[in-house]
Residue, then its C-alpha position, 0 to 999 in steps of 0.5 A: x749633760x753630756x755621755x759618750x758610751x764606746x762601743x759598737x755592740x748591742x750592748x752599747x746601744x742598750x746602754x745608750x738607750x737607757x742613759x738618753x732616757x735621763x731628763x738631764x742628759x742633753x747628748x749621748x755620743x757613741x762611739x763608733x756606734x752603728x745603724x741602730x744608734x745612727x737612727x735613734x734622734x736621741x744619739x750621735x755616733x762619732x767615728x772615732x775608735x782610739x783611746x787618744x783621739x776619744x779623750x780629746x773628743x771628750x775634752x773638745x766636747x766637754x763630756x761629762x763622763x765616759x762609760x766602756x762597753x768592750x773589753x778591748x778598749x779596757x785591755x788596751x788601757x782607755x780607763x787609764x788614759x782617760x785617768x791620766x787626764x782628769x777625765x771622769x771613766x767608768x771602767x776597770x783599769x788595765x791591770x785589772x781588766x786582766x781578770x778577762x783578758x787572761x784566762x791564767x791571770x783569772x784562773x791563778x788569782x781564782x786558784x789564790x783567793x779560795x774562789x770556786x771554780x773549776x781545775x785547770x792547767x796552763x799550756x802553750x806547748x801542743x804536745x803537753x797540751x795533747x797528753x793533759x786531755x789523753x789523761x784527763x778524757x772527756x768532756x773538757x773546755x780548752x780556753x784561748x788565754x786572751x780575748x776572742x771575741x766570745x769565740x776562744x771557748x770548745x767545750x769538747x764533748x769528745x777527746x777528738x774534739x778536745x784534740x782538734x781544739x787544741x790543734x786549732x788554738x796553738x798548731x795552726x795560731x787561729x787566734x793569734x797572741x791570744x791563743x798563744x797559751x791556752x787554758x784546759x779546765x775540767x767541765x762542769x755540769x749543771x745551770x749557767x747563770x750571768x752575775x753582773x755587779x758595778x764596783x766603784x773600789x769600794x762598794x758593790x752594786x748588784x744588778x738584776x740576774x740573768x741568763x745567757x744561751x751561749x750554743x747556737x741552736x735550739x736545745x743548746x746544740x751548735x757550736x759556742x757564740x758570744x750569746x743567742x739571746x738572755x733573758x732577766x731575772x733568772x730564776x735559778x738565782x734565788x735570794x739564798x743564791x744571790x746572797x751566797x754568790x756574794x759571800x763566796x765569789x763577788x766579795x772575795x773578788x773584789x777584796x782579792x784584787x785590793x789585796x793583790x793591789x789592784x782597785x777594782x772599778x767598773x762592771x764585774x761579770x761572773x759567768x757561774x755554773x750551778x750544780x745539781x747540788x746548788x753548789x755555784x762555781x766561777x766558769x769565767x769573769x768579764x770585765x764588762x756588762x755582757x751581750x746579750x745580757x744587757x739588752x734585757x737587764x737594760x729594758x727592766x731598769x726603771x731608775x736613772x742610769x745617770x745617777x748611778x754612774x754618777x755614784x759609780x764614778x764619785x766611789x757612792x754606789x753605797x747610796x743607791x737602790x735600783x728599781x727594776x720593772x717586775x717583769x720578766x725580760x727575753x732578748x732574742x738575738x737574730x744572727x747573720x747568715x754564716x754566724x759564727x765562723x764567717x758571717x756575711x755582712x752587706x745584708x738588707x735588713x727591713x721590718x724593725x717594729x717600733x718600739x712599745x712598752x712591751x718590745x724593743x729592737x737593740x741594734x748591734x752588726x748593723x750599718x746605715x749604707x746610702x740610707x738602707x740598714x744593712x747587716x756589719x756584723x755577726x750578731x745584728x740584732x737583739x729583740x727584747x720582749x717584756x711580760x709578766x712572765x717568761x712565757x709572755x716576755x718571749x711572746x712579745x720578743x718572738x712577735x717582733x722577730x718574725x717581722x723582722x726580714x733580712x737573708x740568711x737570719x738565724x736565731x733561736x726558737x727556745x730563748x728562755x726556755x729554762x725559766x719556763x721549766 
């Protein structure tokens, strides 16, 4: 059988990684794909990114079925697309994927349905805007509406902060259409957590837990990325959590979309805060698995992916249980030189272990040029160690990163640090 994954992310890797493990899987196909899965013998990048040209690809190649990385794709509507023409995709739909790629179409529907989160208003007028957070003070988040690539969250510490964001998203238009309007929440405090289920319209299929470090320094300094590093399971996520992440967020997610008239498919991301209280509260939903959260959720599943994308895209995710490795997973991402606002690409990028039982290397800003690996990108790898606890999975994960050598890397020394609090 054969899968195209699409994506160029270490997100895509790990899922392409996983599914080429299945004994019937003859060929995974990623696409566009980079230096990671373009050295694996197992997959074959194909150079093609529009949602048009893909589906003739999969028709041309008789591709079994179709898994989406990115939320870009899924904005842009491939899941419908590839629909339209009978191909088997799993994804949400245009209209749902709205759930990330607008800030206000998530925080109204949120408002709507008695999900927890934090209070907002929309703006896409600067001087309303400015005179919300004089009002409001310090700390604050200011939000781009649409998608920026993990980059269009400030959580602003101070109300010059706060201010400068502003100015940053609707005076000076950095991200385009998508900070066109922006969304200003109240800040919460307490512990972040990735919820990650897959939905086939009518079931929900947990995950293993995680957590992601968003900052780009050690004890959560540096400015915000698209994620340093994640470790699987996360221990804040007891079993009474996780069932009431269930009750309160993931089922009324689910059946608020079906209300709205919205099926849902695909992965559904909740980016939860915990408070001191254990009260959980939605700072963010994702369309998507999330990166870096995939690369360890990925390398402690022990059951055939195939099989549970299969039951993913016949509506039978009822019918399946996942097994998962008992240990504890830490992916720790090496960033380029300039991450996050100007990452220098071009890089040679040398040491990579190979893979053990213990580590892996997934692979996401990195490019085969003339046969040299090279840095494309601004996070290029994701070294995701495996141990009986957190301690010794980020153990395994720091041995492989100090023999990996490229100039200018940055990553953090603290990955997992909660889980050993």
């Amino acid at each position: 059988m054969k899968i195209l994954v699409v994506g160029s992310g270490g997100r895509e890797h790990a899922l392409a990684w996983k599914l080429a493990q299945s004994e019937r899987v003859q060929m995974v196909y990623v696409a566009p794909g980079n230096g990671g899965t373009a050295r694996d013998p197992r997959l074959v990048n194909v150079d093609i990114t529009d949602p048009a040209a893909l589906a003739d690809f999969v028709v041309a190649e008789h591709i079994a079925l179709t898994l989406v990385g990115p939320e870009g794709p899924l904005a842009a509507g491939i899941v419908n697309l590839f629909r339209a023409r009978g191909l088997k995709i799993f994804g949400p739909t245009r209209e749902a994927a709205q759930l990330e790629s607008s800030k206000d179409f998530a925080k109204a529907f949120m408002q709507r349905h008695g999900i927890p989160t934090a209070k907002y208003q929309t703006f896409s007028d600067a001087a309303q805007a400015h005179a919300y957070i004089d009002a409001n003070g310090a700390p604050i988040v200011i939000k781009a509406d649409g998608l920026a690539a993990g980059k269009g969250v400030v959580v602003a510490m101070s109300l010059e902060e706060a201010h400068g964001a502003v100015d940053h998203m609707l005076s000076d238009n950095a991200f385009g259409d998508a900070g066109a309007r922006i969304v200003i929440e109240e800040f919460l405090a307490g512990e972040e957590a990735s919820f990650i289920v897959m939905c086939d319209g009518k079931h929900i299929l947990p995950m293993a837990t995680s957590q992601d470090h968003k900052r780009l320094k050690d004890h959560d300094e540096g400015p915000n990325t698209g994620g340093m590093g994640a470790y699987s399971p996360a221990p804040i996520v007891t079993p009474a959590m996780h069932a009431r992440v269930m009750r309160e967020i993931i089922n009324p997610t689910v059946q608020g979309m079906a209300k709205d008239g919205i099926v849902f498919t695909g992965f559904l991301y909740a980016g939860l805060m915990i408070d001191s209280e254990g009260n959980p509260r939605t700072l963010e939903f994702n369309c998507r698995m999330g990166d870096p959260e995939t690369q360890p959720i990925m390398a402690r599943l022990k059951s055939d992916y195939l099989t549970v994308l299969e039951h993913a895209c016949n509506g039978t995710l009822d019918a399946v249980e996942l097994e998962w490795d008992r240990r504890t997973a830490v992916g720790v991402v090496m960033a380029a030189s300039g991450y996050p606002d100007s990452p220098r690409k071009g890089d040679l990028i040398d040491g990579i272990p190979a893979e053990t039982p213990e580590c892996v290397t997934f692979h996401a800003g990195t490019s085969v040029v003339g046969g040299n690996l090279q840095t494309n990108g601004g996070r290029v790898l994701c070294v995701v160690g495996l141990g009986d606890s957190v301690k010794m999975a980020q153990k395994q994960a720091y041995e492989g990163v100090e023999k990996i050598r490229f100039d200018g890397a940055q990553f953090r020394r603290d990955i997992g640090w909660r889980g050993i609090k």
